[in-house]
PADO-911490 format. One record per residue (C-alpha): x negated, y negated, z negated. Coordinates in steps of 0.1 Angstrom, whole numbers, plus 2048, in hexadecimal, padded with zeros to 3 digits. Example, Ala and Ser with C-alpha at 12.3 -4.5 7.8 and 13.67 -1.06 7.14 Angstrom:
2
PT / 785 / 82D / 7B2
PT / 777 / 80B / 7B9
% end
This chain:
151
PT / A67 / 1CA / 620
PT / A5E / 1F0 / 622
PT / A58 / 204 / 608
PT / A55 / 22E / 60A
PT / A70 / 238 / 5F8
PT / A89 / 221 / 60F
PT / A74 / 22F / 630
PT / A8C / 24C / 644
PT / A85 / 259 / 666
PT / A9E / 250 / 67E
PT / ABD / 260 / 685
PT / AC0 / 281 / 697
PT / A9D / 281 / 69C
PT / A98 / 29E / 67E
PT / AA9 / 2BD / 67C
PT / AB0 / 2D1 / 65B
PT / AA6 / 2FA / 661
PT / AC7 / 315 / 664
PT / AC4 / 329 / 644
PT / AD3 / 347 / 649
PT / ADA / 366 / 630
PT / AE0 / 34C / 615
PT / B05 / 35C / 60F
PT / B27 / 35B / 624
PT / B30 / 33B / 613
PT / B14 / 32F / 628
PT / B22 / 338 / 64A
PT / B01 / 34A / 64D
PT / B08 / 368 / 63A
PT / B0D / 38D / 63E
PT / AFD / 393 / 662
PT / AE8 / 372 / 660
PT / AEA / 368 / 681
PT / ADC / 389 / 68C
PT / AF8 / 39F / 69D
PT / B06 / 3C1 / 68D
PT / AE8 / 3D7 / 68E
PT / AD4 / 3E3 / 6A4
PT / AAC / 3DE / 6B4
PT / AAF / 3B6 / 6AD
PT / AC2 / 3BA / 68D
PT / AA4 / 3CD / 67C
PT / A86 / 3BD / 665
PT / A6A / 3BF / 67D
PT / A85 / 3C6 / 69B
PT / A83 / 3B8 / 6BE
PT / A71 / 3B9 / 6DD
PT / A4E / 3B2 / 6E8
PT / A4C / 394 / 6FD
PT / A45 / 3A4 / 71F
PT / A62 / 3BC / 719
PT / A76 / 3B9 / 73B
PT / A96 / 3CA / 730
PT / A96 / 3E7 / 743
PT / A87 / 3D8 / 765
PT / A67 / 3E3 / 770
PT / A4F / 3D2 / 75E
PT / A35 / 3BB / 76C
PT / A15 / 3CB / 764
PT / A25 / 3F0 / 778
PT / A35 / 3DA / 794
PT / A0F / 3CE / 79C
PT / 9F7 / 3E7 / 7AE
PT / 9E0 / 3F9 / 79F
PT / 9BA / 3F3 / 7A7
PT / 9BB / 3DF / 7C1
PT / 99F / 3CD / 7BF
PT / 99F / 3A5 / 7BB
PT / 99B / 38A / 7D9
PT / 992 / 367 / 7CD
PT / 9A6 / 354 / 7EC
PT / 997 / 337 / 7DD
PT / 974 / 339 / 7EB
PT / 979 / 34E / 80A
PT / 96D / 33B / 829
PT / 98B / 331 / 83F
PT / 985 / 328 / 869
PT / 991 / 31C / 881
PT / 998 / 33A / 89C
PT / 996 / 338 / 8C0
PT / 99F / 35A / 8D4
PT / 98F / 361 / 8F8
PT / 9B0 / 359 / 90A
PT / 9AB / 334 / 8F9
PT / 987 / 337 / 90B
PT / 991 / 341 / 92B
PT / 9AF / 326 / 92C
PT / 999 / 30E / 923
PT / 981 / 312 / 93E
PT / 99A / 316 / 958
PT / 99E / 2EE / 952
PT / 979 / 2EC / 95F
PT / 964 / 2EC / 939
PT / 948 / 303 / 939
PT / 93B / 2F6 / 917
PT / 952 / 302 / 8F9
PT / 94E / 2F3 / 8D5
PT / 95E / 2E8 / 8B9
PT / 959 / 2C2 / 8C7
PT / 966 / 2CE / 8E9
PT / 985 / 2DF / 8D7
PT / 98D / 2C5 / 8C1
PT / 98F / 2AA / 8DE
PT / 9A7 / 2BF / 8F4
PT / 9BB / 2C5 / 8D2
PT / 9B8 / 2EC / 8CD
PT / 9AB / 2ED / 8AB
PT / 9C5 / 2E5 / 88B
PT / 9A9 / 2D8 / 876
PT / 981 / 2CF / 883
PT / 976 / 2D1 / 85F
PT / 979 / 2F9 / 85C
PT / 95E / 30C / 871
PT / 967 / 31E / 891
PT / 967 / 341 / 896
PT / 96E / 354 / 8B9
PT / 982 / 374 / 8BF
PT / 982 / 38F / 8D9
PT / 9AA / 38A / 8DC
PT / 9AF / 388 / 905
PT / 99A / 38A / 929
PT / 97F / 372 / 92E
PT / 96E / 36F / 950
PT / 95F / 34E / 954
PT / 93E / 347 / 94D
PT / 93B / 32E / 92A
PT / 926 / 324 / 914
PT / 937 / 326 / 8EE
PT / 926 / 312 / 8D2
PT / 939 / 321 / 8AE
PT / 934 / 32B / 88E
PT / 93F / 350 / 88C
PT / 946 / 369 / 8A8
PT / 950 / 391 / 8AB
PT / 93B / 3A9 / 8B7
PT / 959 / 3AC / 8D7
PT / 95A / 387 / 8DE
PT / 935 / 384 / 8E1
PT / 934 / 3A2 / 8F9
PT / 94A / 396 / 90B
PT / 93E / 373 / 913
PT / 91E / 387 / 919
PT / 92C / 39B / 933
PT / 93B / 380 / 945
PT / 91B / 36F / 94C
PT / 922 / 355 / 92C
PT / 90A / 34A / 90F
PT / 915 / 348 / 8E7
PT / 902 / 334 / 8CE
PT / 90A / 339 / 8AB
PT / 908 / 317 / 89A
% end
């Protein structure tokens, strides 16, 4: 039968508190666990918490006004330069899209939208179907007798 006063938590699972400065008899005397003087042996002593001991601290290691960009909702694509193009349409395809490129295995992932860069020499004539273009690729396709259709 259990009664309180025979109840006792189990062993090891509570822990009595160091007192310190309660004498040298104590082992905790004198110094009280503190050191011999010094910052940390004061009343009030110490260090704030983002003290970094001498190393540059965090908050001057970071640039200042820099502005802020929220990677989370930026719009990620899939990009395709000119030289992809012009590859492409050496095998005979005039129409380019993100179907097209996904069956011959170009893209990494169909999900993301396609965008097309001015990076290379196109000189076939296409027809591109994407989502995004520069100024330069669409000038380009233009001038070599092509046709781009922002989806």
């Amino acid at each position: 039968m259990v009664l309180l006063h025979t109840i006792k938590p189990d062993e090891g699972s509570r822990f009595s508190s160091k007192r310190v400065g309660r004498g040298n008899g104590s082992g905790k005397g004198t110094f009280s666990t503190r050191g011999c003087k010094g910052q940390n042996a004061r009343s009030g002593g110490g260090v704030p918490d983002w003290f970094e001991w001498g190393q540059t601290p965090l908050f001057r290691r970071l640039p200042k006004l820099k502005g802020f960009s929220n990677a989370r909702f930026t719009t990620k694509y899939n990009v395709i330069n000119l030289s992809d193009v012009e590859a492409f349409a050496a095998k005979g395809v005039t129409e380019i899209s993100t179907e097209s490129l996904v069956a011959a295995g170009l893209l990494k992932r169909k999900s993301l939208p396609l965008k097309l860069l001015a990076k290379g020499e196109l000189k076939a004539k296409v027809q591109v179907k994407v989502q995004k273009a520069s100024e330069a690729a669409k000038k380009a396709i233009e001038k070599a007798g092509g046709s781009i259709e922002l989806v």
